[in-house]
C-alpha positions in Angstrom: -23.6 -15.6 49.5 -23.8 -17.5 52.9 -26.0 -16.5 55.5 -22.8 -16.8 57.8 -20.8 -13.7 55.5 -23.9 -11.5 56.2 -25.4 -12.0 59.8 -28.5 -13.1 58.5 -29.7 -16.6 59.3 -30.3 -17.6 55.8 -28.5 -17.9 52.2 -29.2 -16.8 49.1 -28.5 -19.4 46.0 -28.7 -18.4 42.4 -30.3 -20.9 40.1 -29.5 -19.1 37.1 -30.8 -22.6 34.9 -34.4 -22.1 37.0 -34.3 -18.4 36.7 -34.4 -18.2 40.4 -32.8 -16.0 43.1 -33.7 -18.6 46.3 -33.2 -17.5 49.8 -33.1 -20.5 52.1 -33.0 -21.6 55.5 -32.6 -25.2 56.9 -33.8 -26.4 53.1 -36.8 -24.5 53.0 -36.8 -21.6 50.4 -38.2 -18.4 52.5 -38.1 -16.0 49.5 -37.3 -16.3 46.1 -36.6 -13.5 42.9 -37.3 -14.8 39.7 -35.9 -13.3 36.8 -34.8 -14.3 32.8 -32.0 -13.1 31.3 -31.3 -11.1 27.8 -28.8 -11.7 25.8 -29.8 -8.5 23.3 -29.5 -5.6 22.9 -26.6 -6.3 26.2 -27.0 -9.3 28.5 -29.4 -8.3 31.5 -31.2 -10.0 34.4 -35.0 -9.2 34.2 -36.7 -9.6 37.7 -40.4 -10.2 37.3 -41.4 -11.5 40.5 -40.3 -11.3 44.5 -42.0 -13.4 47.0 -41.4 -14.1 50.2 -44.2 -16.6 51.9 -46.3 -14.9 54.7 -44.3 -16.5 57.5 -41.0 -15.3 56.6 -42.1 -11.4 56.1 -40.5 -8.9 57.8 -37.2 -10.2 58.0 -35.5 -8.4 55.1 -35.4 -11.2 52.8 -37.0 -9.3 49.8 -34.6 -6.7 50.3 -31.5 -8.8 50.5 -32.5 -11.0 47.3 -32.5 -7.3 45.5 -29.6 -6.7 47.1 -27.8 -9.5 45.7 -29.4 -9.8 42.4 -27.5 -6.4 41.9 -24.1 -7.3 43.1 -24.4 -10.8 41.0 -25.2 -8.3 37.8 -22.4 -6.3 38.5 -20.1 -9.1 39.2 -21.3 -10.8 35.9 -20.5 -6.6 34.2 -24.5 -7.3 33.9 -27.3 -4.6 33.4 -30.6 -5.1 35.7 -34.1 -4.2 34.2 -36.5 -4.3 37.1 -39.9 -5.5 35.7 -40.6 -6.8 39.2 -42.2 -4.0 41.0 -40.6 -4.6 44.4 -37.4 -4.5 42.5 -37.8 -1.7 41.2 -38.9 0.2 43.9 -35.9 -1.1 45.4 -33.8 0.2 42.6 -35.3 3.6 43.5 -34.6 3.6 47.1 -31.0 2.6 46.4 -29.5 4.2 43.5 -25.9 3.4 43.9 -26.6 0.1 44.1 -28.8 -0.3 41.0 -28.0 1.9 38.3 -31.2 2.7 35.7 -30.8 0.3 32.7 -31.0 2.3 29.0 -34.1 2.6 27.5 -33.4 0.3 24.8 -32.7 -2.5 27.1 -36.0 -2.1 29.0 -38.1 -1.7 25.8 -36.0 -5.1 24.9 -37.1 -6.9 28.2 -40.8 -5.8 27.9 -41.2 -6.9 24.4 -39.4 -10.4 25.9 -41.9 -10.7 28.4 -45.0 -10.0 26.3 -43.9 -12.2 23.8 -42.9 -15.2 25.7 -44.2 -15.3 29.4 -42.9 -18.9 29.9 -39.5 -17.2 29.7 -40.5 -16.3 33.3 
């Protein structure tokens, strides 16, 4: 999604080999989601971590990496599972957007992310 599309003055990139939802502008990454997929009990993205530097806050970035994290998953027929608390809270504020992943799923991701942080 280019900046350009949107109005805002930077683009969102997925690096889906990283794990990485990057917001940049002029080369400089100004907020990033990171995330690691499932491929059982469904495929999923897993968000575990928003950050947007100090410099860059305020500016809606967090939101619109959420934002598109969600379309991408639905684009991709793609179930979320918001570990990442700002994604999640997120999801909350904009249920239409983010539907509420099944239990199983989420029990699936948590076990995931106990048992193997380096897959975030």
């Amino acid at each position: 999604m280019t900046g350009s599309d949107t109005g805002r003055d930077f683009d969102i990139r997925d690096d889906r080999a990283a794990g990485a939802l990057n917001a940049e502008q002029d080369g400089e990454t100004v907020g990033q989601i990171a995330y690691f997929t499932l491929s059982t009990p469904e495929p999923a993205l897993v968000p575990v971590h928003t950050e947007v530097p100090p410099a860059h806050a305020g500016r809606g970035i967090a939101g619109a990496l959420a934002r598109e994290l969600y379309a991408t998953a639905a684009r991709e027929g793609l179930a979320v599972v918001p570990l990442c608390p700002y994604v999640a809270k997120w999801a909350e504020r904009h249920p239409a957007a983010a539907p509420v992943p099944p239990a199983p799923l989420v029990e699936a991701a948590l076990a995931k992310a106990k048992e193997d942080p380096s897959a975030w």
